[in-house]
Every structure is written in structure tokens, then in C-alpha cells.
C-alpha positions in Angstrom: 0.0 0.0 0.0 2.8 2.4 0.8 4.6 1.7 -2.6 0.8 2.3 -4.4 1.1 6.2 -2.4 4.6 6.5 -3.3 4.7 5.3 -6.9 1.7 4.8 -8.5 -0.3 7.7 -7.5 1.9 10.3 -8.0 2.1 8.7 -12.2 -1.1 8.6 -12.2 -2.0 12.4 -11.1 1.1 13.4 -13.2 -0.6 11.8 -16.4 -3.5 13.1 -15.8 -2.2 17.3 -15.8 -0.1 16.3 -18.8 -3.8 15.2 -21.0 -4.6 18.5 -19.8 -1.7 20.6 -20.5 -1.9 19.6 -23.7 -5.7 20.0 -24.5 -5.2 23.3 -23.9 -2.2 24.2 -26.1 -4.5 22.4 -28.9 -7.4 24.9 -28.0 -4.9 27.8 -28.1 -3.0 27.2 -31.1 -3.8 24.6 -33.5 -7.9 25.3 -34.1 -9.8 22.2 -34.4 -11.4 23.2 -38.8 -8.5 24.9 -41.0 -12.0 26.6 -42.2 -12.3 29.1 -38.8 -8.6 29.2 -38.4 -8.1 32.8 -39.4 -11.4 33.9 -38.0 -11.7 35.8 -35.2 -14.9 34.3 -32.8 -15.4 37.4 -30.7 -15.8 39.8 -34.0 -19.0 37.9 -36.2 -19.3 39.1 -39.7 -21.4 38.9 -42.7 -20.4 38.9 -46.2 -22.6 40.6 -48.8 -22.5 40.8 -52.4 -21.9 44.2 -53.6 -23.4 44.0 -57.2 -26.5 42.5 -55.8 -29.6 43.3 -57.1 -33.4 43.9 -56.4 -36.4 44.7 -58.0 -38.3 47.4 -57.8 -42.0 46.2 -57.0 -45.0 48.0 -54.8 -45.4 47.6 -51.3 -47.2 49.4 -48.5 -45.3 51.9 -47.1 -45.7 53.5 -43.4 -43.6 56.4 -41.5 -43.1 57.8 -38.6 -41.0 60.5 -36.6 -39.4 59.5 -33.2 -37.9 62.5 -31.2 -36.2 62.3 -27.6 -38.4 65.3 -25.8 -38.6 66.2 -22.5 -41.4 67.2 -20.0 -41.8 71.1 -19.0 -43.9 73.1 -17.2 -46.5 75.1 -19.0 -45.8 79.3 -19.5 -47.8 81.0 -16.4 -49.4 84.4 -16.9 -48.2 87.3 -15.1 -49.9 89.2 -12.4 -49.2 93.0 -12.5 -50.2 96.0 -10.2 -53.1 97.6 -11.8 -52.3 100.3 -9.6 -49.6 102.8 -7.8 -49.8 102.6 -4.0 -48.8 99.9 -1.0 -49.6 96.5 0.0 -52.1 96.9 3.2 -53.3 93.2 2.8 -52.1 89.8 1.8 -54.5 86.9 1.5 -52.5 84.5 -0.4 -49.2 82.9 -0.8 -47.3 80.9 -3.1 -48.4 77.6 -4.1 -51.9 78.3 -3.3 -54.6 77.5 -6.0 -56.2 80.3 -7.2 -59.3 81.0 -9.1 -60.0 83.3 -12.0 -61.2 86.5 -10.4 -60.0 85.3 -6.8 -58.6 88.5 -4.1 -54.9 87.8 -3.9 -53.8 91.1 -1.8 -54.4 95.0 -1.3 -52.8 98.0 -2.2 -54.1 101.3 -0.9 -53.1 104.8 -2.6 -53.4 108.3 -1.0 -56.0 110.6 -2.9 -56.2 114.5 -2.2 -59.0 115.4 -0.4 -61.5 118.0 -2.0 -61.4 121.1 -0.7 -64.3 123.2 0.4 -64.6 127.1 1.4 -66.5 127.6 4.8 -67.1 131.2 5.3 -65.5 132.0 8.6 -67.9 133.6 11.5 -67.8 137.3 12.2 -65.2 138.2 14.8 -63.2 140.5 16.4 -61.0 143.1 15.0 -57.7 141.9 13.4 -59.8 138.5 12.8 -60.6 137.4 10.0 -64.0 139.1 8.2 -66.7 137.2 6.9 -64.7 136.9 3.3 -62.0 134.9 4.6 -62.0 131.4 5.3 -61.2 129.4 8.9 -58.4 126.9 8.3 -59.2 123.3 8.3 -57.4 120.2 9.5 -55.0 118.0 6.8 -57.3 114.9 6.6 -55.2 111.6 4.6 -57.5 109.9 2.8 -56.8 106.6 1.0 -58.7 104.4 -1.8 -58.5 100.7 -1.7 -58.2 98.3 -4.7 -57.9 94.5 -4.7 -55.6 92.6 -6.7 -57.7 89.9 -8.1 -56.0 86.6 -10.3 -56.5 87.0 -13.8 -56.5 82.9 -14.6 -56.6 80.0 -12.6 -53.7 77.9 -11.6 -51.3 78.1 -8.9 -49.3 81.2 -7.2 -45.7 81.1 -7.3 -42.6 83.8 -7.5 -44.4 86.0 -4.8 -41.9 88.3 -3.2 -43.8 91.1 -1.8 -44.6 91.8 1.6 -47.0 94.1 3.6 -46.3 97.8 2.9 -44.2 97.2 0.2 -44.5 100.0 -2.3 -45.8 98.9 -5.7 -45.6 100.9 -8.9 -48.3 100.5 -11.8 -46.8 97.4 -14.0 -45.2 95.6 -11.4 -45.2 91.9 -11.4 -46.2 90.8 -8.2 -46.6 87.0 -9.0 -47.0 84.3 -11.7 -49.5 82.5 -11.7 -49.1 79.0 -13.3 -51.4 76.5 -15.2 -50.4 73.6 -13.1 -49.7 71.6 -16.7 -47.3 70.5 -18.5 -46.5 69.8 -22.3 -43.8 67.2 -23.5 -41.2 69.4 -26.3 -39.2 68.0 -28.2 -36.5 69.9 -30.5 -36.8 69.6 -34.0 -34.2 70.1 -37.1 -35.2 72.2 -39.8 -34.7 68.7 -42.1 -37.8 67.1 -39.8 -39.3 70.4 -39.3 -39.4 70.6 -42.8 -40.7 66.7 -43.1 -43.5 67.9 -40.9 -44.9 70.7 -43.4 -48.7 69.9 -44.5 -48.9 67.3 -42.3 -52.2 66.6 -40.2 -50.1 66.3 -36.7 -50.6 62.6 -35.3 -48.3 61.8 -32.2 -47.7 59.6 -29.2 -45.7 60.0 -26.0 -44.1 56.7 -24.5 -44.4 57.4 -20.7 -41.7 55.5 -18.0 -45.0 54.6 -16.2 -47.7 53.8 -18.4 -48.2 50.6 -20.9 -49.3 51.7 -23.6 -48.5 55.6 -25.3 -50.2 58.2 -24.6 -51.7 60.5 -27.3 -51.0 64.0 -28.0 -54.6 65.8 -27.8 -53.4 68.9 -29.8 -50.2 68.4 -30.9 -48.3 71.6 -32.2 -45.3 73.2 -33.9 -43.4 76.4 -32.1 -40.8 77.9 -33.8 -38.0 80.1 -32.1 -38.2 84.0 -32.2 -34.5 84.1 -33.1 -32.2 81.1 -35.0 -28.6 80.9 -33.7 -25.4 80.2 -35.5 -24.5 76.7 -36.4 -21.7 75.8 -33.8 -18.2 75.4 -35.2 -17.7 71.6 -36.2 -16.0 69.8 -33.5 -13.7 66.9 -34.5 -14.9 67.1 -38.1 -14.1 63.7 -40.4 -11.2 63.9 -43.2 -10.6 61.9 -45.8 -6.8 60.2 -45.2 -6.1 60.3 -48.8 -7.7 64.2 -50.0 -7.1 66.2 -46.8 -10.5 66.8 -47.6 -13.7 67.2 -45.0 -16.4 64.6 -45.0 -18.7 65.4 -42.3 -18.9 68.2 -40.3 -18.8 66.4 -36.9 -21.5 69.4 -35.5 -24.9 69.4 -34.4 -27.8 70.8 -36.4 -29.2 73.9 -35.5 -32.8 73.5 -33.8 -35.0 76.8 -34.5 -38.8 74.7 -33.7 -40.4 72.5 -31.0 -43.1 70.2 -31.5 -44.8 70.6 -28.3 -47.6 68.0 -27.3 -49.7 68.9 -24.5 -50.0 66.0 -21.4 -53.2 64.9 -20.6 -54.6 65.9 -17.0 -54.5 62.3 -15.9 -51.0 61.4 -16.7 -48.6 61.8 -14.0 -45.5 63.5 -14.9 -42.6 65.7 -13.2 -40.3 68.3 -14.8 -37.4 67.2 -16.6 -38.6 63.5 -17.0 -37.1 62.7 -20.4 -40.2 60.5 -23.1 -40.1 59.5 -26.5 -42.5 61.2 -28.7 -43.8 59.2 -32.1 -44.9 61.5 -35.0 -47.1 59.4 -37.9 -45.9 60.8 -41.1 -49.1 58.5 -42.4 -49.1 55.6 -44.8 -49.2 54.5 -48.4 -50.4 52.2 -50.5 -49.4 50.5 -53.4 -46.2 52.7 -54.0 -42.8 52.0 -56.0 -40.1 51.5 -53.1 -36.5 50.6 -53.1 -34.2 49.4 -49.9 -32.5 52.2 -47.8 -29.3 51.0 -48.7 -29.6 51.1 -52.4 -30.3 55.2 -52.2 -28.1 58.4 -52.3 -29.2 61.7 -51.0 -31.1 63.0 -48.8 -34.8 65.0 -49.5 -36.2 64.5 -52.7 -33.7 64.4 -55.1 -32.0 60.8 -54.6 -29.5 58.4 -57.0 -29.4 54.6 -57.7 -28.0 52.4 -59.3 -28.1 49.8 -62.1 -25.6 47.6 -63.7 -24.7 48.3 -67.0 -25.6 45.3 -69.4 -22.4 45.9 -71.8 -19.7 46.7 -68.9 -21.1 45.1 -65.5 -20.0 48.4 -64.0 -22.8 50.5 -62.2 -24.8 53.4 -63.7 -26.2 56.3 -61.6 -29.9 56.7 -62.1 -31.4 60.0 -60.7 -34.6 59.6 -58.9 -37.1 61.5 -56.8 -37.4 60.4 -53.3 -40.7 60.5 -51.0 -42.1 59.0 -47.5 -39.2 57.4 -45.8 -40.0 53.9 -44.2 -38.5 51.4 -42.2 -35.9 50.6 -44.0 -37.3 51.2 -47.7 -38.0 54.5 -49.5 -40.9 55.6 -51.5 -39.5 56.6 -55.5 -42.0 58.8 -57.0 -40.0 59.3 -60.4 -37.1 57.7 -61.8 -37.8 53.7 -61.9 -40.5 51.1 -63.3 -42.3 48.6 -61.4 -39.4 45.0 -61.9 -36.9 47.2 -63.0 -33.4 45.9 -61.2 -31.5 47.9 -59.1 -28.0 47.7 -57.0 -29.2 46.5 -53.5 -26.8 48.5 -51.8 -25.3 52.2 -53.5 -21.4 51.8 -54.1 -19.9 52.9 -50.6 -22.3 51.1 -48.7 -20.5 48.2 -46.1 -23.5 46.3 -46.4 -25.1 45.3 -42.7 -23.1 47.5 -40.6 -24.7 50.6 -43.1 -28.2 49.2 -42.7 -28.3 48.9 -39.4 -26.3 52.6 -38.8 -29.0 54.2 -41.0 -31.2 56.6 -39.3 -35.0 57.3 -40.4 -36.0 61.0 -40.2 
């Protein structure tokens, strides 16, 4: 038994290491099909065919608009002093639900009292005669006027206090609707998308199932435009030195603002999705994403050229923009062939970087 611990043990555990020493240099370095040798498993890829082709046939087309918005309080109304004088009374305070017509405070203003001649009586010598007049007391007299709330909602940004002096114009307080309206920012490009259109759209809210519709959904547009912002880190070609994307932001000069519904519950700042429906069509000539250049209307696709094999640019006018197919108005014939994917285009990664507007 002691030669068995001594001797044939220790083989035994010693063979067994060395099986699995040298499973693992196999896994490491000598792959078990010559097929994946070169491949790397952490990195999938797909290969495409860059003179494929598709035809052009109708389809159903539908679009639609998603925009990152956020929820905001709705403008309040400002109340003013209708008149110059002091605060003598204060009956509300802020956050306190007013009513349309409500008494918020008091403002009293001096007025000069009318005077009035009383003959004097007859007196004495060196007194005054009966055409003078006998000197009456200074009597202050003051007019009261209420401020009153001019909608209803709730009171807020009150900083007056009793006997504070108030000038004609002065706002005292806001006085706010107590709603709020989901805005989202919008491009020119999708303002632009937007033009003509009956305005259909739905909020996605964190806390409720299903989206919420937009009861009067509406389009703002900014009083002043600012400058584009200077490109930051802009893309250049390696070979031309030359620019190929600006690397900026667009600039955002309208809001589509859709009003929440009284029941939802929402807080400032919470961020939503809003979905606009650019509507549907049916029956209309489309082509894949991938196979179009150019944005807008004016678009190019391509063919392959019978004699040479080499693809031919075919200018064509673009319309609704689907899920990953656009709608070509002029340009192509129902089973015409086309390039599946535009030269330039690296096939999946492109289709599933493109973005719908």
C-alpha cells in the first residue's frame, strides 16, 4: 500500500495534468477546422454581395418621426399691479390654487382730499372778516383696490410683503397652469418633413403601458435662430485632406410641443419619447434604404450596366421614408433591377447605422 502512495499515485496524477496541459495548447494554437482558423470568434461578420440586385415592386409603405423630448412646465401668466400705491393686505401665498377672479392682496393709494370754502364767522377786530375762510385740519385719505388673479392655476414667485411699495406694472406674482407639455427639438430637415402634415403623435411614458396621445399636438418655432456651432472633430478623408462630415450638431429653430393629458402623471425634466405618424401609403414604388443616395427628394441609384457590368447612376425622386425602404416617385418602373446597396455602402453595418427621419 505504501509503494501504491509512493509510486503509482503520484504517475497517475502526473498523467492526468499532462492530458490536460496539452488540450489546452491544442485549444490555443492549432484550431480544431482549417475553415475558422483565421477567423476571429469574438468579432461575427457577414459577407454581402456588392453587385446584388433587387427589384423594384409595390409595397405598402408607413412612416413615422421618433424624437427624444422632454417634459416642462407650462408658461404662467403674469400678475401685475393695476395700480400705484402699497400693499395693506395679503390673503394669499405661493403655491396656493387660485381661481380666476379670486382676491390675492391690497394695495391702498393716498387721494387728495376736495377742498371746500366755509365762510368764517364774524369776529373781532384783526380777525378774519366774513370773506375769509377758517383753516381746516389735513385729513389723509386713502382708496382701496384688490388685486384679483387674472387665470386660474397656482401662485408662485411672490416676493412682496405688507407695505411694500408697488408701482403701476409691477409683477407681483405668476401665476401658473399647473400643466405640463412634452417638447421635443426639432431640425429644420424634420421640421421641414412635418410641413402639410395633419399632426398625429404619441408619448411613450416610463410609467404607463401603452403611449399616450397627444390631444393637440403643435409646432413652435424660435423668435431668433442661432449660429451653427463650429464643427468639432470634423471627419477627413486620409487620402484628400478633404472634409467629409462636419462632426457638429444641427441647429434646432422649432419644437413640437404635445400637451400631457390631465390624468398622466409626470414631473419636470422626466425625459419621453414622442412618435410622430408621417401616415401611410399604398401601393407605392419602393426601393431598400441601402440602395439610395441623398437625402430629400432628389436621390441616386443604381443599375448595372448590361455591356460593362459596371454600375450606372440613375437619378430619382425620393418620398415617404419607411422602415428601411424608400418611396420613389420618379425615376424607376415597377421590376426594373436595381443595386441593392449604393457603391460605398458596407453592407449590414450601413443598414443597421442608417437613421429614419
Amino acid at each position: 500500500m505504501d509503494a501504491l502512495r509512493r509510486y503509482v499515485f503520484p504517475v497517475i496524477w502526473m498523467l492526468i495534468l499532462g492530458l490536460i496541459a496539452l488540450a489546452l495548447v491544442k485549444m490555443a494554437f492549432f484550431p480544431s477546422s482549417p475553415d475558422t482558423a483565421g477567423e476571429d470568434p469574438l468579432t461575427p461578420g457577414a459577407d454581402f454581395d456588392q453587385y446584388a440586385v433587387v427589384a423594384v415592386e409595390p409595397a405598402d409603405l408607413s412612416s413615422e418621426l421618433v424624437l427624444a423630448a422632454m417634459v416642462q412646465p407650462d408658461a404662467g401668466s403674469a400678475l401685475k399691479a393695476t395700480d400705484e400705491g402699497e400693499i395693506n393686505k395679503i390673503w394669499l401665498k405661493n403655491g396656493d390654487a387660485v381661481e380666476k377672479g379670486q382676491r390675492i392682496l391690497q394695495v391702498r393709494y393716498e387721494v387728495e382730499p376736495e377742498i371746500v370754502d366755509i365762510p368764517a364767522l364774524p369776529g373781532a377786530e384783526g380777525e378774519e372778516g366774513a370773506e375769509g375762510t377758517a383753516p381746516q385740519p389735513a385729513v389723509t385719505e386713502y382708496r382701496y383696490v384688490n388685486l384679483v388673479a387674472t387665470a386660474t392655476g397656482v401662485l408662485s414667485g411672490m416676493e412682496v410683503a405688507e407695505w411694500d411699495a408697488l408701482a403701476k406694472g409691477d409683477t407681483v406674482a405668476t401665476i401658473s397652469p399647473g400643466t405640463y407639455s412634452i417638447v421635443a427639438d426639432l431640425t429644420p430637415e424634420q421640421q421641414l418633413s412635418l410641413l402639410d402634415q395633419e399632426l398625429k403623435a404619441t408619448a411613450q411614458l416610463p410609467n404607463t403601458p401603452d403611449p399616450v396621445a397627444c390631444a393637440a399636438p403643435a409646432i413652435t418655432e424660435d423668435s431668433e435662430i442661432e449660429e451653427p456651432a463650429a464643427p468639432q472633430n470634423p471627419e477627413v478623408d486620409p487620402f484628400t485632406g478633404e472634409q467629409i462630415s462636419g462632426g457638429g450638431t444641427g441647429v434646432s429653430a422649432a419644437q413640437l410641443v404635445c400637451p400631457v393629458p390631465a390624468e398622466a402623471r409626470v414631473v419636470p425634466g422626466l425625459s419621453v419619447e414622442v412618435t410622430v405618424d408621417l401616415g401611410t401609403r399604398t401601393g407605392v414604388l419602393t426601393v431598400p434604404t441601402t440602395a439610395v443616395e441623398g437625402e430629400g427628394t432628389a436621390g441616386t441609384v443604381y443599375a448595372l450596366d448590361e455591356a460593362t457590368g459596371e454600375p450606372v447612376a440613375i437619378e430619382v425622386t425620393l418620398g415617404m421614408r419607411g422602415d428601411g425602404s424608400i418611396e420613389v416617385t420618379e425615376g424607376l418602373e415597377a421590376g426594373q433591377e436595381i443595386l441593392e446597396f449604393a457603391p460605398g455602402i458596407d453592407g449590414a453595418d450601413d443598414m443597421m447605422n442608417e437613421e429614419m427621419w
